[in-house]
Z-matrix of the N, CA and C atoms (Angstrom, degrees):
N
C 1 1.451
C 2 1.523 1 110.79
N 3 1.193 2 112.35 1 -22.73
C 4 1.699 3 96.61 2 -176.19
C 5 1.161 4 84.51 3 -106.67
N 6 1.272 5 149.32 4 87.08
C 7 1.782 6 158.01 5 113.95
C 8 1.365 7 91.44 6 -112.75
N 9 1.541 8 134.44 7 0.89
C 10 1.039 9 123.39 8 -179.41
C 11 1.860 10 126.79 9 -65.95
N 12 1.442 11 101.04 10 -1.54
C 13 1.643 12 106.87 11 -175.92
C 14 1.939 13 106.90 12 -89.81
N 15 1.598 14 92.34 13 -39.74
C 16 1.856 15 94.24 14 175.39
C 17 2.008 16 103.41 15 -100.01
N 18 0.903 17 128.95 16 -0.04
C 19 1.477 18 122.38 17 -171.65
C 20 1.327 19 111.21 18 -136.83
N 21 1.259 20 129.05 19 97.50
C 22 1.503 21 121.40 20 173.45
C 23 1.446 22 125.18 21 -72.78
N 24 1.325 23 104.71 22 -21.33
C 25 1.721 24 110.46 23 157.94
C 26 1.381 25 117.15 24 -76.35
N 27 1.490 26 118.71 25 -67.67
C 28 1.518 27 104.47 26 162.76
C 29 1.615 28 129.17 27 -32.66
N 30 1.214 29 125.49 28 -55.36
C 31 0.937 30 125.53 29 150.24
C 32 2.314 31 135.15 30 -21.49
N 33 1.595 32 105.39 31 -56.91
C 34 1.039 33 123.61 32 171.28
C 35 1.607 34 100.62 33 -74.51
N 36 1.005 35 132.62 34 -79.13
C 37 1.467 36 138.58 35 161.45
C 38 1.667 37 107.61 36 -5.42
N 39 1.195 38 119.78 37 -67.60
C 40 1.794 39 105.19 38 175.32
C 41 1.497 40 99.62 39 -87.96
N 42 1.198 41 140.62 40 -10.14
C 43 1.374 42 112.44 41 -177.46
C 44 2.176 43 108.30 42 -75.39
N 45 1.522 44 86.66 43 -23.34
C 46 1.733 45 86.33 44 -162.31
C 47 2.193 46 93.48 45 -84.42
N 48 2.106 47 116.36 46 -12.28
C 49 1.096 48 104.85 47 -172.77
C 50 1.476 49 95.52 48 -77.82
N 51 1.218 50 116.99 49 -26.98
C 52 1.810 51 129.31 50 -170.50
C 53 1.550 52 91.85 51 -50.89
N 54 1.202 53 92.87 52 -76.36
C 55 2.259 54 110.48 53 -167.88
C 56 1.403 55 103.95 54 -34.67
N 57 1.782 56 125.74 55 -48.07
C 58 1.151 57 124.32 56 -162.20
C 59 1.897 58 109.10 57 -67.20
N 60 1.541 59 85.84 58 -43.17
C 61 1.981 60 92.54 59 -179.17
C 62 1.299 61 105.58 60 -71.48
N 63 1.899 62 150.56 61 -27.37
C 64 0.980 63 151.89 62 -173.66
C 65 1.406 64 104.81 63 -64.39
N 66 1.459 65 111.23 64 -52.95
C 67 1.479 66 119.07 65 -169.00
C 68 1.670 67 116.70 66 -85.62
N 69 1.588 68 104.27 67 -9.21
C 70 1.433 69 119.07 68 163.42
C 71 1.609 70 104.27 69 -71.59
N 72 1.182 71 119.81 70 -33.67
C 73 1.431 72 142.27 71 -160.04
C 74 1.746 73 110.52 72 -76.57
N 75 1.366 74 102.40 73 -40.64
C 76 1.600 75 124.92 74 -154.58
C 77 1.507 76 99.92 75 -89.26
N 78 1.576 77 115.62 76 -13.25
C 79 1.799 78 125.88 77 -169.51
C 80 1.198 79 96.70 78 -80.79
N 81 1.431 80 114.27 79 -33.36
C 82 2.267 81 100.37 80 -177.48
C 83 1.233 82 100.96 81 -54.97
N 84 1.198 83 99.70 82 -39.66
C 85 1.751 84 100.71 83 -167.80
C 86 1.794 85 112.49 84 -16.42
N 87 1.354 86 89.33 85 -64.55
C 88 1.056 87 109.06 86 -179.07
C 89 1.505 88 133.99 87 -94.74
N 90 1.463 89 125.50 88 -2.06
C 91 1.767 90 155.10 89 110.17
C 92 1.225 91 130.31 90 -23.22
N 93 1.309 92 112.73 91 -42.41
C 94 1.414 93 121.14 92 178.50
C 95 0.933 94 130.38 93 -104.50
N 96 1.461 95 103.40 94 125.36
C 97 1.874 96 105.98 95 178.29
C 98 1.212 97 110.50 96 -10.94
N 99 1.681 98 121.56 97 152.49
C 100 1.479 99 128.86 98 142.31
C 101 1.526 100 91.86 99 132.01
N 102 1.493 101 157.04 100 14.70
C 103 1.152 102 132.86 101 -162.54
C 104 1.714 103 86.61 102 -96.88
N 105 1.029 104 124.76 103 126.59
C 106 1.357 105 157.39 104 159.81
C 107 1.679 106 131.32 105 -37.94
N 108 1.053 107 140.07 106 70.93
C 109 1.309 108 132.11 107 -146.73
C 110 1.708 109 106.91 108 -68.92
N 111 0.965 110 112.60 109 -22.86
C 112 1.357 111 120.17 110 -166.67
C 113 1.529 112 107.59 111 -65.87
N 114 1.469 113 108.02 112 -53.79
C 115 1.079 114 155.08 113 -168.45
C 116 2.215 115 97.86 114 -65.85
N 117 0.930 116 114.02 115 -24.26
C 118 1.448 117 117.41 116 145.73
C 119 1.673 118 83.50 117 102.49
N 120 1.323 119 113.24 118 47.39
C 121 1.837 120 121.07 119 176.21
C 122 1.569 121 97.80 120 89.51
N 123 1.172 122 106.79 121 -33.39
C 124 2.167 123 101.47 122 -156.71
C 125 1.662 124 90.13 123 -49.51
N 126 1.413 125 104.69 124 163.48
C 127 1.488 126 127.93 125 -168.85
C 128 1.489 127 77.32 126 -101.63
N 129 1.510 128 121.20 127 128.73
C 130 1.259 129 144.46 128 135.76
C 131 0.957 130 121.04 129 -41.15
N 132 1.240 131 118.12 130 135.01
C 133 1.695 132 132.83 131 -172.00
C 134 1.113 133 116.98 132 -88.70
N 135 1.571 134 119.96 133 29.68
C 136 1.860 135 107.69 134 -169.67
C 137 1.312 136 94.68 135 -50.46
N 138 1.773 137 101.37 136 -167.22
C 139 0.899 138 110.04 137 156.88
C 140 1.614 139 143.85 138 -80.44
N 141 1.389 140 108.46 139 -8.38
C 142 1.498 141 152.72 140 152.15
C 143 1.285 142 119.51 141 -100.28
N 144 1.699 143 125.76 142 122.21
C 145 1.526 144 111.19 143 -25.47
C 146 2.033 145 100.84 144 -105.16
N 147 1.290 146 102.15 145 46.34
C 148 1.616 147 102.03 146 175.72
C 149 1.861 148 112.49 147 -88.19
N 150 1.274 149 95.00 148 -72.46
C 151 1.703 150 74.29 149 174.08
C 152 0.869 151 151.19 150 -66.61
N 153 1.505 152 110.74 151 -8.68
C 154 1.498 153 135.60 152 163.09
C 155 1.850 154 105.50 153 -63.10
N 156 1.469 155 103.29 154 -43.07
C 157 1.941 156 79.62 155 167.04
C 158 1.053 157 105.62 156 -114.41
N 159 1.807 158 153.57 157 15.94
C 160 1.317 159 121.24 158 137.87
C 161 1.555 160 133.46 159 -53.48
N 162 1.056 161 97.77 160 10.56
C 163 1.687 162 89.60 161 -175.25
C 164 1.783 163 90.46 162 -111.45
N 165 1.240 164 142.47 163 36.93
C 166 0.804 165 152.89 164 115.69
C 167 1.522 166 143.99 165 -66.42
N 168 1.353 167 88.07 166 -12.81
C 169 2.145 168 102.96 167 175.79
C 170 1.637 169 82.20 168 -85.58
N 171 0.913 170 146.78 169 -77.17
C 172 1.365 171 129.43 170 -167.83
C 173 1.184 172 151.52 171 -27.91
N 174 1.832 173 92.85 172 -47.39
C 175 1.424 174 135.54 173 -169.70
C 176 1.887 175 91.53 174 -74.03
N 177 1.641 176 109.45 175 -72.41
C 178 1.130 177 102.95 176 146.87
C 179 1.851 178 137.95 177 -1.59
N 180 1.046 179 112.78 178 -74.65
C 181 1.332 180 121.61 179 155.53
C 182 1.344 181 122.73 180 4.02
N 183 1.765 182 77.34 181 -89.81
C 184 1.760 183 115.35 182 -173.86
C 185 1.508 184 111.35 183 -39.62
N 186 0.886 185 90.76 184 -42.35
C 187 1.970 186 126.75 185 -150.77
C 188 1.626 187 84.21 186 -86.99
N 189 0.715 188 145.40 187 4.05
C 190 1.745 189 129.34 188 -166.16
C 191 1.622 190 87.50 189 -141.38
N 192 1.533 191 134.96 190 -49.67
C 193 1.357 192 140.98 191 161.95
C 194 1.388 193 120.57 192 -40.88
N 195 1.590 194 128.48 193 -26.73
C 196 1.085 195 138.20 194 -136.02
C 197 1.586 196 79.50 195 -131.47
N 198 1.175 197 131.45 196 -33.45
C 199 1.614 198 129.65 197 -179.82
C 200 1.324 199 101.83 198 -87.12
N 201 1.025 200 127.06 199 -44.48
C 202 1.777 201 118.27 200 152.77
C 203 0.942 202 122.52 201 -16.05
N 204 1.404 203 99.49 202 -91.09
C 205 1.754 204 118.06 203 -169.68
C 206 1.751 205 118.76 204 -47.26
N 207 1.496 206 93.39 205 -38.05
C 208 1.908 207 108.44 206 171.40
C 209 1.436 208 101.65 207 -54.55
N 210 1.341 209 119.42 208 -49.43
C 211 1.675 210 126.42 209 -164.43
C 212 1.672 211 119.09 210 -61.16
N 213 1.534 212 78.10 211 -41.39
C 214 1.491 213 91.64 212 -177.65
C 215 2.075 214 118.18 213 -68.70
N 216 1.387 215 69.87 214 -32.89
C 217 1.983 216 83.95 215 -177.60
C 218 1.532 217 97.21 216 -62.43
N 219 1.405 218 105.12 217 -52.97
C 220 1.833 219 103.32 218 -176.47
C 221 1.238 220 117.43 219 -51.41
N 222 1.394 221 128.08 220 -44.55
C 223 1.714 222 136.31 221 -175.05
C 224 1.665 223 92.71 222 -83.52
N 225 1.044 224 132.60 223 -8.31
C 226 1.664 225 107.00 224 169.61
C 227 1.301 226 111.17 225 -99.02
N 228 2.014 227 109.95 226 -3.53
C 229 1.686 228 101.38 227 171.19
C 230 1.278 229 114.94 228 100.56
């Protein structure tokens, strides 16, 4: 992603390798110990291992915004 200013493929190329490991990332979520019964199933946010991968829905985001914008540069040429 940061060749993303001279390479719009380079650019797309790590933004879509980023997205693939984020969302590889985002499955403990729901894998890993801690989902909470009280809590109505939701996986608890300790600090082990919930907030350590919510800050991947974001990151995510970026990473999916940023494969856009690359895509778009490529199809306009």
């Amino acid at each position: 992603m940061a060749l993303r200013p001279w390479s719009a493929l380079a650019g797309a190329a790590g933004a879509a390798a980023i997205s693939a490991t984020l969302v590889t990332t985002l499955t403990f979520l729901f894998t890993a110990p801690g989902w909470e019964p009280s809590l109505g199933g939701f996986p608890f946010l300790s600090v082990v291992p919930g907030q350590f991968l919510i800050k991947d829905l974001p990151l995510l985001g970026i990473a999916l915004w940023a494969l856009g914008d690359a895509l778009s540069d490529l199809r306009r040429g």
